[in-house]
N, C-alpha and C positions, 0 to 999 in steps of 0.2 A: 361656596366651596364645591359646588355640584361638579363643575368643570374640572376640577381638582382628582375629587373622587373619580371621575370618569375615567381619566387618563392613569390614575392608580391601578384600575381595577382592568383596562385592556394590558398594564403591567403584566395582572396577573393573569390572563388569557395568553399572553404572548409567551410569558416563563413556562407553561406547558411544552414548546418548543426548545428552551434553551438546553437542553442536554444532548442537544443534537453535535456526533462526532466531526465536526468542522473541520479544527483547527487541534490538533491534538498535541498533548504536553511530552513533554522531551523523550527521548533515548526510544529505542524499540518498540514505544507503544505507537510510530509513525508507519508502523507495519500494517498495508494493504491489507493483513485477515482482521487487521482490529478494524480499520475503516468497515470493510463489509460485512462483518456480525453486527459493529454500532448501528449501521443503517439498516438493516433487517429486524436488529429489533424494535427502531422508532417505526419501522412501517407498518407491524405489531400494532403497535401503539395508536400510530396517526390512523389503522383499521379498527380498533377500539377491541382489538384482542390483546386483554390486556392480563390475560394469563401467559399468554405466548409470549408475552415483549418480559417480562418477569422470569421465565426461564429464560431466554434469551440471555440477559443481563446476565443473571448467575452464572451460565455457562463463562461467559465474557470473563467476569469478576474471578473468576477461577483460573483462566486464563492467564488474567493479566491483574493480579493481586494488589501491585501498587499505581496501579493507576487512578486516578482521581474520578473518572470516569464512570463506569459501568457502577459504582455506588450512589452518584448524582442522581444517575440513568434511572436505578430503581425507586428512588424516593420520587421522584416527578413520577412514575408510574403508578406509584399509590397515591398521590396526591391528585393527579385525573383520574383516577379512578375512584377515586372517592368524589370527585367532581361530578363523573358520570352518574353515579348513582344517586345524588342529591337534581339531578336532572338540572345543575348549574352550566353546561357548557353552549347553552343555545345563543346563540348571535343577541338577542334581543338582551339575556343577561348582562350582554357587556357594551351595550348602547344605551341602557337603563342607569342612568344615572346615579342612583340609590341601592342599585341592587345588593352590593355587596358588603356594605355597614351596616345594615340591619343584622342584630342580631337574631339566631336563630336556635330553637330546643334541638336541635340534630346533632348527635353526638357520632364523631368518627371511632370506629371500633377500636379499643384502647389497642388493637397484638398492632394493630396497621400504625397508627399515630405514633407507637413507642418504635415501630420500625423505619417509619420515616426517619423518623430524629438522629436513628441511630445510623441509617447510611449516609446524612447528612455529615454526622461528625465524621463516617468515617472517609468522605471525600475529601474533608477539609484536611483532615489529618495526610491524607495521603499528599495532598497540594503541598501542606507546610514539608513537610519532609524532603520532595522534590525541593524546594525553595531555601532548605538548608544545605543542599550538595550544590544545589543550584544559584545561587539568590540571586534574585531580579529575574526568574523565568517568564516571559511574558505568559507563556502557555499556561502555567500551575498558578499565576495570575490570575489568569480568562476563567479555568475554573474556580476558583477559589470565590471569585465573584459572580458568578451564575451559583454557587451553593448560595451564595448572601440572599442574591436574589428569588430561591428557590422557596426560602425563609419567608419571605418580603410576600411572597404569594400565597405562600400557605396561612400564615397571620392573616392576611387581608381576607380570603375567601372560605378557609375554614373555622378561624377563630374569632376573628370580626376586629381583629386588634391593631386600631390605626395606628398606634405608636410603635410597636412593634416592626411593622408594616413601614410607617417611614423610617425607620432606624438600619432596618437593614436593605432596604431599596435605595438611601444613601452609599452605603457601601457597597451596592454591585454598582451605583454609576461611578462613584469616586474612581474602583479600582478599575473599571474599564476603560473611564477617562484618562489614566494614568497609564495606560497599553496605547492606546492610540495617541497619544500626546507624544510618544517613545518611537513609536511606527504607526501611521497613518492608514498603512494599508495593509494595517491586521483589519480584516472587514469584520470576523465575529463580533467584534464589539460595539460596531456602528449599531449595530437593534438596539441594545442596552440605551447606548448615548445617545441614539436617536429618539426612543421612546421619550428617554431623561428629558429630552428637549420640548417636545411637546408637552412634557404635562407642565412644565415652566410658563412656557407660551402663553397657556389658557389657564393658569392662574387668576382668578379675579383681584381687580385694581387694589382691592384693599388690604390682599394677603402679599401679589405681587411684590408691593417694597420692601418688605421683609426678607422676601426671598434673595433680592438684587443683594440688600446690605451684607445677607449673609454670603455673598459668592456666588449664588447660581442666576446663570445666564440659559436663557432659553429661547429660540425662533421657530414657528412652525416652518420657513422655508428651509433653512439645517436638518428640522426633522425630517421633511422630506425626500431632501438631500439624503444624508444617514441611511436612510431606509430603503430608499430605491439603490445607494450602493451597494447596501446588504445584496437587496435581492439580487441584482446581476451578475454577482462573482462568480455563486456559485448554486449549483441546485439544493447544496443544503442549506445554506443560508438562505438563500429564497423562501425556503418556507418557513423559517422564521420571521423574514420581516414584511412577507404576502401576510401570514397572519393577523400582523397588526395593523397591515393597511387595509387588509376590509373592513376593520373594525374601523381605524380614523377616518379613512375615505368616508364611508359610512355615514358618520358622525359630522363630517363635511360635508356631506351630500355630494361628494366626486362619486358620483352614482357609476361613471363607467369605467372608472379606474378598480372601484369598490367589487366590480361583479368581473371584470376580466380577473382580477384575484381570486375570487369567490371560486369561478369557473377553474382557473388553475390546478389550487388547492382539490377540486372535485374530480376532477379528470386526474391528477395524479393518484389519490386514494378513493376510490370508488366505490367502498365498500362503508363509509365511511356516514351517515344517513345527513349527520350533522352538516355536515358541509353543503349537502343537498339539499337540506333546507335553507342553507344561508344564500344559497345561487334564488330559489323562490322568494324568498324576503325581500331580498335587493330587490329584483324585478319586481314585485309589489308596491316599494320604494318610489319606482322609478314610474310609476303607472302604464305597466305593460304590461296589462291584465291576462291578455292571451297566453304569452311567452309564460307569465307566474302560474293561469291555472293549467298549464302544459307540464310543467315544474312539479306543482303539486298532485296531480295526475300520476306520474309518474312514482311518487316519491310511495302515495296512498297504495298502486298497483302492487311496486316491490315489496309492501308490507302485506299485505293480505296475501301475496302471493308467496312470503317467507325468504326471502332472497335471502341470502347471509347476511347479517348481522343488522339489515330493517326487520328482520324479527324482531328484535330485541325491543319496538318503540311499542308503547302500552297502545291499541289501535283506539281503546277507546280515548284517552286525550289526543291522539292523533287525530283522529277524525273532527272530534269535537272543534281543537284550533285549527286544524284545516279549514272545518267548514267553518269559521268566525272569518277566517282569511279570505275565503270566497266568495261573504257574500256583498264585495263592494267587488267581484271578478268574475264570476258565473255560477247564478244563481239554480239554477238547474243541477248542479255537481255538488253544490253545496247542500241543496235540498236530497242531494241521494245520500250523500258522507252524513247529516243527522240524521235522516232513516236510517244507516245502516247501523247508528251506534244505538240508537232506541233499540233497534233486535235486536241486537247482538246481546246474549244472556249473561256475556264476561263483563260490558259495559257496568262502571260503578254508579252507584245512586245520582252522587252529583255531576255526573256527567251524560247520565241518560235524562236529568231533569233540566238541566240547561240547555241542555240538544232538544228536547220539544220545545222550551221558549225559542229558540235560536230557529224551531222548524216552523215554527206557528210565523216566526218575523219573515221568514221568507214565504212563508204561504202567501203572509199580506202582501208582500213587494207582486208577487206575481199573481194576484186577484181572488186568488183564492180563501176568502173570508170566512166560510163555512168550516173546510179542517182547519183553517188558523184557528178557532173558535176551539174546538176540540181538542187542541193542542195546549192552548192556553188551559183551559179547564184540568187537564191532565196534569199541568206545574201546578195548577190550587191545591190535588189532592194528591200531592206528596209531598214530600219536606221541601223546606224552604232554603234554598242555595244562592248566597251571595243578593239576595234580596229580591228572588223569582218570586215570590207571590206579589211583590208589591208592582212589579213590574208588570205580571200577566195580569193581576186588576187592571194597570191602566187601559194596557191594549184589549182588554174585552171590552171597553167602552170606547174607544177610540181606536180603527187601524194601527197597525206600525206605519211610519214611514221614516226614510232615510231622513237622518240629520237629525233625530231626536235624542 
């Protein structure tokens, strides 16, 4: 089921995106001020200011009361937000196979959880209402099913509840499949039934049949299809289904489809840290050691130097996975990033004790035995993180070397 789960859970990376104002639902709300307040506050949002994208919305929802819209908008906005602060939105979370079933003791603060819920219903409510003046609105449709899916994301990533999880991720592909089946080239919906398609695809053999009997049909070439439609329509829809192609590319090892996205996504929101580590990832990926420790260079600079919003990255886990990332990339930069987090007086216990292991391993890589020695000693007489002491035993009887 690994494969299964995989493609559930870039679901729920890419539903981060879906409240994006595309395609918008009937009568007056197709008004030019609604388009440019929606995309000012996902820009908000995609810069991880996510106080700003929250009034934004309000202003919006005030605005324009029955729209189904700017209520979706808010609930996706506590729900990465609550993403960010659980430090769930890093690229490698949603190429981890496992990541997001596990359950976990982290509780979402009850005001936010009860307010998710409650803009949720109150989009849908807005959709059906459209749909009773209207019925068969594709529009109040598209949302109606990005709420499902909104669900489908939050069960899977904050509640851990697969059933849940596939119950209403059915229903956002049913009803998007059911707009595009009507009109081909409503493109919002291709992400949805693109995504749908993929995780069909890589179903494994022995769930596979079950799926076929019950109706669903899945190709990664469709999905790809689907996906790259998304992206070319339009700029907003681009970053919807860019999102999920760095993740699937990724995951396919389409290493330069994977990072021309990556790249996209970063140069359109700059401000954005995450993304800028997804551009170093990849290129780490792709074993382009220079270009990756250029990347993380960069990434370490803007944060010590407080740029807006790489402030926000704790320097000392920063540094620490930096320098874990560097030192199969350049071992010298790697050896300055665990110095720097040993000094640093903010650095916490378990992360200035794994930065001497991790300073002492690169001491050895570059000959230097004697501080390795001293470094390791240093992990013996402090607590033991993630099984440092048994480790710096070994290595004080035996160097480090690559590949152990």
């Amino acid at each position: 089921m690994a494969a299964f789960r995989f493609a559930v859970r870039s679901a729920a990376f890419l539903l981060i995106f879906c409240g994006l104002p595309n395609a918008l639902p009937a009568q007056n709300l197709k008004a030019p001020e609604f388009i440019e307040a929606a995309t000012k506050g996902f820009d908000r949002v995609y810069s991880l200011d996510y106080e700003g994208a929250r009034v934004a919305f309000q202003n919006l929802r005030q605005q324009f009361p029955q729209h189904p819209g700017p209520p979706l908008y808010l609930a996706l906005t506590l729900w990465q937000q609550e993403l960010f602060r659980r430090q769930d939105l890093r690229l490698d979370r949603f190429v981890s196979p496992e990541t997001f079933i596990q359950a976990t003791p982290r509780q979402m603060p009850v005001e936010e959880r009860n307010a998710f819920f409650k803009y949720i219903g109150e989009s849908q409510a807005a959709s059906q209402a459209i749909l009773k003046q209207k019925p068969g609105s594709r529009d109040a449709r598209y949302f109606l099913g990005s709420s499902y899916g909104a669900q489908a994301a939050f069960a899977l990533t904050i509640d851990h509840d697969k059933r849940e999880t596939f119950r209403q991720g059915k229903r956002a592909y049913q009803t998007h499949l059911q707009i595009l089946e009507e009109q081909p080239d409503y493109s919002d919906s291709y992400v949805t039934v693109g995504l749908y398609e993929y995780i069909v695809a890589n179903l494994p053999w022995y769930v596979k049949w079950i799926a076929t009997i019950a109706g669903y049909r899945g190709t990664e070439e469709r999905s790809f299809k689907y996906l790259h439609l998304a992206a070319r329509n339009s700029d907003l829809t681009s970053v919807n289904a860019r999102s999920l192609l760095v993740v699937i590319c990724l995951r396919e090892k389409l290493y330069d489809e994977a990072l021309e996205n990556a790249q996209f996504l970063h140069r359109r929101y700059p401000r954005n840290f995450l993304l800028h580590l997804n551009v170093a990832q990849i290129l780490t990926e792709m074993n382009r050691p220079d270009r990756a420790a250029e990347e993380y260079t960069k990434i370490i600079s803007q944060a010590e130097s407080r740029t807006p919003n790489y402030q926000k990255m704790p320097l000392d886990a920063l540094r620490y996975n930096i320098g874990k990332a560097l030192m199969n990339l350049d071992l010298e930069l790697a050896q300055r990033l665990f110095t720097a987090a040993i000094q640093d007086s903010a650095t916490a216990d378990r992360e200035r004790v794994l930065s001497h292991l991790c300073l002492a391993e690169v001491l050895d890589l570059r000959g230097n035995r004697q501080e390795a020695i001293v470094n390791y000693q240093r992990v013996l007489a402090a607590a033991n993180f993630e099984d440092s002491h048994s480790t710096a035993q070994g290595y004080l009887k035996r160097p480090y070397r690559r590949g152990r």
